[in-house]
Structures are given as C-alpha cells and as structure tokens.
N, C-alpha and C positions, 0 to 999 in steps of 0.2 A: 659129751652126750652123743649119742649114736641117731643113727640117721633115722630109725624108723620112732625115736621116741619124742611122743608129743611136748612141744614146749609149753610152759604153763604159759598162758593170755592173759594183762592185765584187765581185770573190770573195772569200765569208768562207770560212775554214776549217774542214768539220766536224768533220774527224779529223785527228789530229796526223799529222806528216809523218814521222812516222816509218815504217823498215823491219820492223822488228821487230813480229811479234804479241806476244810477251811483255809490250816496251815499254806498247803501248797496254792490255793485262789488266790490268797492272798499276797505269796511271791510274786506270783503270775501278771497279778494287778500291780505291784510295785514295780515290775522288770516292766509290763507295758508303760508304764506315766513312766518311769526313766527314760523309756526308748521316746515317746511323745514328747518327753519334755527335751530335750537331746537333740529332737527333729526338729521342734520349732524355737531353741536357738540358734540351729543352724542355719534355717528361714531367716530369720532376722538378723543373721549375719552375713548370709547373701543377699540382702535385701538394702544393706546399710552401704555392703561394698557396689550394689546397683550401682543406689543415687548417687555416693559419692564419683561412682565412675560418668554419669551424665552429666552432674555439675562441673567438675574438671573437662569434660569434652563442651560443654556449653561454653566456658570460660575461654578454652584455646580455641573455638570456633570466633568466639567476637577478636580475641585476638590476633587471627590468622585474617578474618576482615579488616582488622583497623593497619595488619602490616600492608595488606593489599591495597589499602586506598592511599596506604601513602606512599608503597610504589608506583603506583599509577600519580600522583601528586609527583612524585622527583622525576618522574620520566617526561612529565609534562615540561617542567622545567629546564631539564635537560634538555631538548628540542627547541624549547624558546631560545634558550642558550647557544643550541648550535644555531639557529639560523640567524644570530644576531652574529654571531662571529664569522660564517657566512658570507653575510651584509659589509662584515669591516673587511673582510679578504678583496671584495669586490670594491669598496671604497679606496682602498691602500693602492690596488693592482690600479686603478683609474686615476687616480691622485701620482703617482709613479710614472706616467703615459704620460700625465703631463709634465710632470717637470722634466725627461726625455724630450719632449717634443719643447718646451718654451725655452729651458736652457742649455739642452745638447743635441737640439736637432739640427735640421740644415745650416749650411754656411750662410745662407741667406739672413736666418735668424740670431745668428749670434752678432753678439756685438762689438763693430773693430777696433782695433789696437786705440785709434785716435779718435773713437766715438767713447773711449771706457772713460778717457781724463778728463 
C-alpha cells in the first residue's frame, strides 16, 4: 500500500442492531442487575472476609493477653527464684566463715596433738 492511501478502519459495534427500543432497554436492564448483582456479591464478600478478619484479630488479641500474663507469671517466679538462691549464696558464704574460723582458724583454736586422743 502507498503511503497516501487510506487504510480501511474496523467498525465496532456500539449498539446492538437491533429495531426494537424495547429490545435494547431490555439488555440495558439485564447488563445493569448483572453489574448490581456482581457488586453486591462482592459486598458480601468483603464483608465475610471483614468479620472473619476481626474474629481471628480478637482471637490472637486474647491470646497475646493470656501469653502476657504468663510472662509476667514466670518472671515473677523467676525472681522469687533468684532471690532465694541469693539467700543460699549468703547462707553457704556464712556457714563456710565458720567452719574457717571453728576448724582452721587460729592456733589458739585448734586442738593439740594430746588434746585429740
């Protein structure tokens, strides 16, 4: 083809070919309730994935509570725990002092050769 000659253009159809006004109301009203109906299951499909999205966030909320309290619960324990071990480092370390001091402290304290038999 040469450059000044027109190319033929396809025609699309934008209304049906039909005679009838009725005819084409009638599509018209069909394609709207398709599009409405179309719209509102997709309502109710975002509506379904809503809830189900608040229930599972309600769900891991009590669950994220109840891990909380019982971190707070072991860490109590945990602390009861250290300070009881603590208590025994200071028992042991003072209990140690004296058997240092009753059986290997000064010469004074020990007992001699002819006091042991």
């Amino acid at each position: 083809m040469s450059r000044g000659a027109a190319m033929p253009q396809a025609v699309v159809p934008f209304a049906p070919k039909s005679n009838s006004k009725a005819e084409a109301n009638d599509q018209l009203d069909r394609a709207g309730q398709a599009i409405l109906g179309a719209l509102h299951r997709a309502a109710g499909a975002a509506e379904a994935n809503y809830q189900q999205a608040v229930e599972l966030t309600h769900k891991l909320s009590a669950q994220l509570r109840t891990a909380e309290e019982r971190i707070s619960q072991l860490e109590a324990t945990v602390r009861h725990h250290e300070d009881r071990a603590d208590r025994a480092e200071k028992w042991l370390y003072q209990i140690s002092m004296e058997i240092e001091q009753k059986f290997f402290g000064s010469e004074n304290n020990r007992p001699s050769q002819n006091q042991r038999r």
